[in-house]
Phi, psi and omega in degrees: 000136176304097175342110171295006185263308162267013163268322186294014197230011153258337166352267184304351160298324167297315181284346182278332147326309188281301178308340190287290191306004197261311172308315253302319158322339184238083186298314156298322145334298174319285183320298169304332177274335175271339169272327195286305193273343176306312169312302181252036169231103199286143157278130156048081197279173168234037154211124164005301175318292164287012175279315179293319180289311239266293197308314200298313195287312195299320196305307169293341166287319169308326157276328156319304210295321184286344164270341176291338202258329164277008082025286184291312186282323171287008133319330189278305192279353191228055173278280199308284172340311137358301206265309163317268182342316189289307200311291200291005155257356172276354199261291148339322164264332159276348177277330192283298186311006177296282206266066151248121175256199206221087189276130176279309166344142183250338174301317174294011170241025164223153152333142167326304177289346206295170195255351191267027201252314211304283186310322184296336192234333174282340175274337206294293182277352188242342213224020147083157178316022199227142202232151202273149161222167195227096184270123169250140175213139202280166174198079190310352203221058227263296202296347178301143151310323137320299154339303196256005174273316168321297153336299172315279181307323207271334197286286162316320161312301168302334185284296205273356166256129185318140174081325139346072205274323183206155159233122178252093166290213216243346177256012176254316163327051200015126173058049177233350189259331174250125172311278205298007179230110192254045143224349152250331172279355167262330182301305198297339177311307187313315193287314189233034186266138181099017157226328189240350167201174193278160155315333219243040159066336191251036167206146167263139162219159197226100171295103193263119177262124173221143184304139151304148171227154198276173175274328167263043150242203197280121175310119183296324172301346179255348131351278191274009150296316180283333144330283192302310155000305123327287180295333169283020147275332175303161175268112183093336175322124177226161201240105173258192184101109193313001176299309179296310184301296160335299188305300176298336189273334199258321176290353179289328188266244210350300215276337203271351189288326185280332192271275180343300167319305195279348171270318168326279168308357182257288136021276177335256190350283178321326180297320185296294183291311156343291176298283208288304177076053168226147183287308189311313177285359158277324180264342155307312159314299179291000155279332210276326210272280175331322178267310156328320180274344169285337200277011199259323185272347189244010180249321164304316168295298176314327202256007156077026198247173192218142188313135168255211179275354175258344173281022164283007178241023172296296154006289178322295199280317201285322184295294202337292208310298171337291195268357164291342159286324169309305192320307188325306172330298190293325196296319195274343187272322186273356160317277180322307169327318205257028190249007217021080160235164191282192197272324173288341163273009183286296201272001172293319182287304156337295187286327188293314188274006196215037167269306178292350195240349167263334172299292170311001158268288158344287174318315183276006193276278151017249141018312178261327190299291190326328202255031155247000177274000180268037170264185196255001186284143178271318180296344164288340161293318180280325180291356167258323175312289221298354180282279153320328194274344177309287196302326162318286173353316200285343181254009160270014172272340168258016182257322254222273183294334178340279201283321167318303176293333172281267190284047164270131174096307161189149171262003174264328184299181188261132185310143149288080154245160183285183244224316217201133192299112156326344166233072098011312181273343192278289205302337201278334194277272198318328170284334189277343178291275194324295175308310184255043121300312218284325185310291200277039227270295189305345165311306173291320162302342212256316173305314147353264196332289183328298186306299147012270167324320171317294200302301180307319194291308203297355195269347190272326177275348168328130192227142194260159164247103177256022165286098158331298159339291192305340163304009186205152184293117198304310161248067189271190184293290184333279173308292188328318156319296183318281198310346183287322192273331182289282213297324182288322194253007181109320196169146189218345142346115161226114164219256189205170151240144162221176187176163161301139180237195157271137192278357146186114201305158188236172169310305167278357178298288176325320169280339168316295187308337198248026161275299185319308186316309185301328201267329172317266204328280209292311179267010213220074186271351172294332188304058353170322190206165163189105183231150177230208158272351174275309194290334197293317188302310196304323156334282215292336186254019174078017164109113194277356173267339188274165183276329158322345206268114188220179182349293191286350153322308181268328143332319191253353184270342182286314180299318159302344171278306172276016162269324185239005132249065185321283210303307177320280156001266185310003185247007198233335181218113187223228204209104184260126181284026174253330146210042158089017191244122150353137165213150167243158188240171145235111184298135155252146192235143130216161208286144150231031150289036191244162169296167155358299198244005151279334170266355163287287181334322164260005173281275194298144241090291206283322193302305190297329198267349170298283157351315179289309161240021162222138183283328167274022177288171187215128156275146176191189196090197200275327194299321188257347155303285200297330182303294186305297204301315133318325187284284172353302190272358153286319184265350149297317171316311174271008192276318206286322181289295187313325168265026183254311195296318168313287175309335194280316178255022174273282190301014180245328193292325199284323173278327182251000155073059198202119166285314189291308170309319172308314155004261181297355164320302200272023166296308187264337160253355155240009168277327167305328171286321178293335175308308193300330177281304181312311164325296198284351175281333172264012160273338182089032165295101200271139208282111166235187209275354177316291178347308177286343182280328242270339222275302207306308180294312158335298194274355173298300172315272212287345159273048187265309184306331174288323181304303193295307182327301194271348175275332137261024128358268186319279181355277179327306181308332193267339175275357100154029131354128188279169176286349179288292174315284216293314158315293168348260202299335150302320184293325168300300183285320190290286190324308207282314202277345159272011162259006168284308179310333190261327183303310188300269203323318214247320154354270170312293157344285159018294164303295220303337175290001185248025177265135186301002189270128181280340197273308181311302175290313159323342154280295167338277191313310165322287188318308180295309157356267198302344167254358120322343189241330173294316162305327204278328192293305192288330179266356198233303166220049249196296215269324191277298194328301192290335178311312186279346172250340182348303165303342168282333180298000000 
């Protein structure tokens, strides 16, 4: 009589018999799905329970896999149809993705909510829609009739440019144009020296108020183009101001978004034709890549969102991520070829083996891009939606092209591949790899450490960079500029003090303010300038401290003044119309060459002693938006790396279905990013927002190679493979296709070290780094890892 314990334990033979026969054609397939359950359906269990869990797990792999395989066939079979499909949605996505713009706006690069926006929207509405620029120019012959005939013409020229609301020089101040008059025309000289002119006399500056911009007005780049334009007839003529830096950083990402693609993609391809040498694996990726980037950019356009300052490397990244996924693709499909199988049971096994291990690779790709949106940057926030939504893309874009494009012209012959892989010499190194970790295992553990320690003591020295400036290449234009204006005028920082006034200020308010003035100037010595409407009215009545100087003084000295600058005026003293109260501002001038913590420091400086004598004062502008806006995103930098390392191993534990192996996983990919940090705290490389990105985006990229790695791992193993064997032959095939992936990937990146934004090139150069350090990881102690869990698996 038949045990029942052992007839239930054929059970799943009968069912992998009905699925099988469905197959019958794919014979290796068959053969693999009768091993896969042979393996994990233990004989002769020794209790009742466990015979039932053994049965309930084979029932269900068994039906994954009949479901995975009717997947795989109606894909195969409906491939040209697929493929039709792709094409008109890639055609659809590029026309729709044609009007994905490009947000300028500085506001939009902090959270909605965020507080340091409230004064920033309050200088906005109340001190009119316009913003300061600066035309500096040299003039040995300043003081000449000549000087001020220059003046003149340059003045009219700026004025006549569209988006232009006013220009104030050195001919608007009562008396300040004529040198001989050494009382009211030397006060104001005093008054407005380090904006219409130099101490020394030998530079002009022309104070430019130009709209912000809207949408049916004049595009502020062609603003500061017709500017520059001008001034760039002058001897030495520069255009400043933080409009300008934001303006330039964004046509610098614009011009670097068309090329870095297009060098990206030629770089890929060649590395792609080198490894494979078949014309097909060239073009398969870049359809893959190219239709990921319309449905991605036409998704983007639908969903109402717009390129910000770091998404200019969307391109880049999406061809990298694409094509480190094709590759897998390519390896195991010219794998199968070369077992003799036809091209359609090739990529039917192929696809069977990487369905499960590129999907959780996307996701985790996803996955490190998402977990830059809990930062408080808006462009680090878009730059992580618009990233993730990339990486998602990629698989219905191989789902869509694959098989149509792998098997176009036919699916039964056999591929014209050699017998024995052409990098043949790749597998003898990946193996000599695999052998001496295992030889050198206590070395590696010992290096491990060590590098741990580098990284924690080099990560305590880290220092941010918050110089603008330092975002552009020491010798573009920009900077030259720059440097022209700190040495000559002092400073080229501009931003605000602003406070509650009176609705018409009197003599003691106005002496409050020039008190305030006095104190800057005294603890606050970077500060390079500080003018208000008390200095000019203090000019204009001969000094607002003597006592005869009374209402009516001031009353008439203010009218003379807004007679011969109104817009100057309106722009240092209004009325914010949200709730009817007066405000006064103080233009500030300081260097914006300064360091990190010197330029936080006189920002809260200026703030405290403002405060002290109007309690509701506010500091704002771009000098100090930008201060923040760097600090943020610096500071931001491990929160973002701590929920990408999380997320990465919650979906690797759910793929390899083992916690401690996701765990231990993340070992050989985020000990490289730290290292890279560490380096830079003991070289003194200083942290810019390239930079900051780079911990989060890292560890997403480099487990894409772990993923495959230990699932197929797992595979082997169920088939019933010794751990030894099972190591081998991962190591060959996973192994051979992540180092063609990372060669694409540090490729693609790469471009990115030649972009003139310096934060762009540093994220490129970092990344490729750290995924060079990920791959070293992955062939070398990545192998010891799965060793130490094995029995779990």
């Amino acid at each position: 009589m038949r045990n029942p314990l052992q007839e239930r334990d054929l059970r799943p033979f009968t069912c992998i018999c009905a699925v099988t026969s469905e197959f019958s054609c794919y014979k290796p397939v068959q053969t693999t799905l009768l091993i896969v359950v042979a393996v994990r359906s233990p004989v002769g269990s020794a209790t009742q329970r466990r015979d039932d869990d053994s049965y309930n797990l084979a029932t269900e792999r068994v039906s994954t896999l009949r479901a995975l395989q009717t997947f795989i066939e109606f894909t195969i079979r409906w491939r040209y149809a697929l493929l039709a499909i792709a094409v008109a949605l890639g055609v659809a996505g590029a026309l729709t993705g044609r009007s994905l713009t490009l947000d300028r706006s500085i506001e939009n690069m902090f959270a909605e909510d965020d507080p340091i926006l409230v004064p920033y929207r309050r200088l906005q509405r109340t001190f009119g829609e316009n913003e300061i620029v600066m035309a500096i120019y040299a003039d040995e012959q300043l003081t000449s009739d000549s000087g001020k005939e220059r003046i003149g013409t340059l003045v009219e020229k700026l004025r006549a440019t569209p988006g232009v609301v006013a220009a104030v020089s050195l001919l608007d101040p009562p008396g300040a144009a004529d040198f001989e008059n050494l009382e009211i025309g030397a006060r104001f000289r005093e008054v407005f020296s380090g904006y219409t002119h130099n101490t020394e006399l030998d530079a002009a500056g022309i104070i430019c108020l130009i709209e912000r911009p809207q949408h049916d007005g004049t595009p502020r780049h062609e603003t500061l183009a017709q500017m520059r334009a001008a001034i760039s007839e002058y001897p030495s003529g520069v255009l400043v101001g933080e409009p300008v830096l934001i303006e330039e950083a964004f046509d610098l990402l614009e011009v670097d978004g068309k090329q870095l693609n297009t060098w990206c993609t030629a770089l890929v391809l060649m590395v792609l034709l080198v490894c494979f040498r078949n014309l097909r694996w060239v073009i398969l990726p870049l359809a893959v890549v190219h239709l990921t980037l319309a449905l991605t950019r036409a998704t983007l356009v639908l969903a109402h969102l717009k390129l910000s300052m770091v998404s200019s490397m969307l391109a880049a990244i999406v061809t990298v991520v694409g094509v480190a996924t094709i590759v897998h693709v390519i390896v195991r499909f010219r794998n199968a070829l070369r077992e003799g199988l036809c091209r359609r049971a090739a990529l039917s096994k192929a696809a069977e083996q990487l369905v499960v291990p590129v999907t959780f690779a996307c996701l985790t790709d996803a996955a490190g891009f998402a977990s830059l949106m809990i930062s408080e940057v808006g462009p680090v926030q878009d730059f992580g939606l618009m990233m993730a939504i990339g990486s998602l893309l990629v698989l219905p874009s191989c789902w869509l092209l694959c098989a149509g494009l792998m098997l176009l012209g036919t699916d039964n012959d056999t591929e014209n591949e050699p017998t024995k892989p052409t990098s043949e010499w790749l597998d003898r190194v990946l193996g000599k790899v695999l052998s001496l970790a295992h030889q050198r295992r206590g070395l590696l553990a010992a290096l491990a450490v060590a590098l741990a320690v580098f990284a924690i003591l080099g990560t305590q020295r880290l220092e941010r960079e918050t110089e603008f400036t330092k975002n552009f290449r020491p010798g573009s234009p920009l900077v030259g500029a720059y440097g022209f204006v700190e040495t000559r005028f002092g400073g080229a920082g501009v931003w605000d003090l602003q406070f509650p006034a009176p609705q018409r200020p009197d003599k003691k308010f106005l002496l409050k303010v020039l008190e305030l003035e006095e104190q800057l100037k005294a603890k606050a010595p970077q500060l390079s300038k500080a003018i208000s409407l008390a200095d000019t009215l203090d000019a204009g009545v001969g000094g607002l401290h003597r006592r005869f100087v009374g209402s009516m003084a001031v009353r008439g000295g203010l009218a003379t003044i807004r007679a011969r600058m109104p817009e100057f005026v309106d722009t240092i003293t209004n009325i914010d119309p949200k709730d009817e109260r007066p405000w006064m501002r103080i233009l500030l001038r300081a260097p914006e060459q300064l360091g990190a913590e010197e330029k936080t420091q006189l920002i809260e400086q200026v703030e405290a002693l403002g405060k002290k004598q109007f309690p509701e004062a506010e500091v704002t502008g771009y000098y100090v938006l930008l201060t923040k806006l760097i600090e943020s995103v610096l500071a931001d930098q491990w929160k973002t790396f701590g929920l990408a390392t999380l997320a990465v191993v919650l979906m690797m534990a759910v793929a390899f279905r083992s916690l401690p192996l996701a765990v231990l996983t993340m070992i050989p990919n985020t000990l490289p990013v730290l290292v890279l940090f560490g380096a830079m705290g003991w070289l003194g490389v200083r942290v810019n927002m390239g930079a900051a990105m780079i911990a989060a985006v890292s560890v997403g990229l480099s487990v894409d190679g772990s993923i495959h790695y230990v699932l197929g791992y797992q595979r082997l193993r169920r088939q019933g493979m010794s751990s030894t064997e099972a190591l081998a032959s991962t190591q060959s095939t996973v192994g051979r296709a992540a180092v063609f992936a990372t060669l694409a990937l540090v490729a693609g990146f790469a471009t990115l070290a030649f972009s003139d934004f310096v934060p762009t090139a540093y994220f490129g150069v970092l990344v490729s780094l750290s995924m060079l350090g990920g791959l070293v990881g992955n062939l070398a102690v990545l192998p010891l890892l799965i060793g130490l869990v094995d029995r779990q698996l």
